[in-house]
C-alpha positions in Angstrom: 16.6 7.8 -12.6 14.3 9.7 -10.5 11.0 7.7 -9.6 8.0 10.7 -8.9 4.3 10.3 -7.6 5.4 7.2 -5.4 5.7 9.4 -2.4 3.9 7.6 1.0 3.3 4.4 -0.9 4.8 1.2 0.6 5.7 -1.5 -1.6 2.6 -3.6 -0.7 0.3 -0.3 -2.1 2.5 -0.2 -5.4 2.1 -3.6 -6.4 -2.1 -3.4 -5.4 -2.0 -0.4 -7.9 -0.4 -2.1 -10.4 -2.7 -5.3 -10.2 -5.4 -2.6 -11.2 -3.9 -1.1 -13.9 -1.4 1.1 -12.5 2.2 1.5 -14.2 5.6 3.2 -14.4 6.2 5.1 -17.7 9.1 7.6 -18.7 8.9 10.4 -21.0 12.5 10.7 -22.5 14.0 14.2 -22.5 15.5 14.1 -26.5 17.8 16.5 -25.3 19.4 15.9 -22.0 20.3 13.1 -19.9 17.7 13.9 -17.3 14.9 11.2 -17.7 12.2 10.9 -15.1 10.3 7.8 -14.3 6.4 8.3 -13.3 4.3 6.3 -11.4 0.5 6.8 -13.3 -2.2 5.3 -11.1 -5.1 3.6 -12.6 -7.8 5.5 -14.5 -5.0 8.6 -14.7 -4.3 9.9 -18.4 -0.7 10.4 -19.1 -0.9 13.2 -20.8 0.0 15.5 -18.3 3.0 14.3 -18.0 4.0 13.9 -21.6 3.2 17.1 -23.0 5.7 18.8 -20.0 8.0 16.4 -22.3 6.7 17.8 -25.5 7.1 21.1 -24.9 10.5 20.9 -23.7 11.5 18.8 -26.4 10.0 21.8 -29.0 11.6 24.2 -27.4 15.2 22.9 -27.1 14.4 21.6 -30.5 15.5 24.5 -32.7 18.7 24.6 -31.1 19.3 21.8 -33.6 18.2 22.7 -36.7 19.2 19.6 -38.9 17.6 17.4 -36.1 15.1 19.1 -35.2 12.0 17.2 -37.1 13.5 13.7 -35.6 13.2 15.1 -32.5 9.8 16.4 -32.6 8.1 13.5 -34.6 10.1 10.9 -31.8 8.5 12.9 -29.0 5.2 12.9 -30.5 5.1 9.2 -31.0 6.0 8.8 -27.2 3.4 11.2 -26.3 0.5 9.0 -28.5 1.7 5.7 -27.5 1.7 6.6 -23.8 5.6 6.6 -22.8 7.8 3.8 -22.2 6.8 1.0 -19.4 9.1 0.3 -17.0 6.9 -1.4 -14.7 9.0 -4.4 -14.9 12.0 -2.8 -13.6 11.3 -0.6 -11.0 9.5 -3.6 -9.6 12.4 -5.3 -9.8 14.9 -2.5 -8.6 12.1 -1.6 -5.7 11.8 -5.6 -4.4 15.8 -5.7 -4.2 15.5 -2.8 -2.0 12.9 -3.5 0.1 12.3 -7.2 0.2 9.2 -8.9 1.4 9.3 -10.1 4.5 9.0 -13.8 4.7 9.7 -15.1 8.3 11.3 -18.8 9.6 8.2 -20.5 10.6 10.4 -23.1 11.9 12.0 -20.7 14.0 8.5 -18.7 15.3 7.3 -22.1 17.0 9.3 -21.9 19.6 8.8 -18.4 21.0 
């Protein structure tokens, strides 16, 4: 999964953000397997980024005509409730990639 609006941040500025009410929600594209993961700062509004989702969601939505109300209605309720958080694990995928640094004291004495 793509991770957007993280660009320039080091790990150290992600998890300040997050401390102050920042988070990583996704939209979920009903109809493809592309899914996009954003990083919303505090004090944004995620609804920029969920009605892009909407709308694409409506208008590959009457491709399927049986399906197309359980698609619109599951949309909706992602755009009102604010996305899925997945703060937890692209924490926990971003820490295995770029550990923090915790030096041998034991080791630093000597130099």
């Amino acid at each position: 999964m793509k991770t957007e609006n993280i660009e320039g941040l080091t790990l150290f500025e992600i998890n300040l953000l997050i401390q102050q009410g920042g988070r990583f929600v996704m939209f979920p594209n009903l109809m493809s397997k592309l899914k996009s993961i954003y990083f919303v700062r505090p004090h944004e509004k995620t609804f920029k980024y969920a009605l892009k989702h909407f709308l694409k969601n409506v208008s590959h939505g009457w491709r399927h005509i049986p399906l197309r109300p359980f698609y619109i209605s599951k949309s909706l309720f992602y755009m009102a409730i604010g996305g899925k958080d997945y703060t937890l694990d692209v924490l926990a995928d971003l820490n295995q990639i770029n550990p923090i640094y915790n030096p041998n004291l034991y080791c630093l004495q000597y130099v």
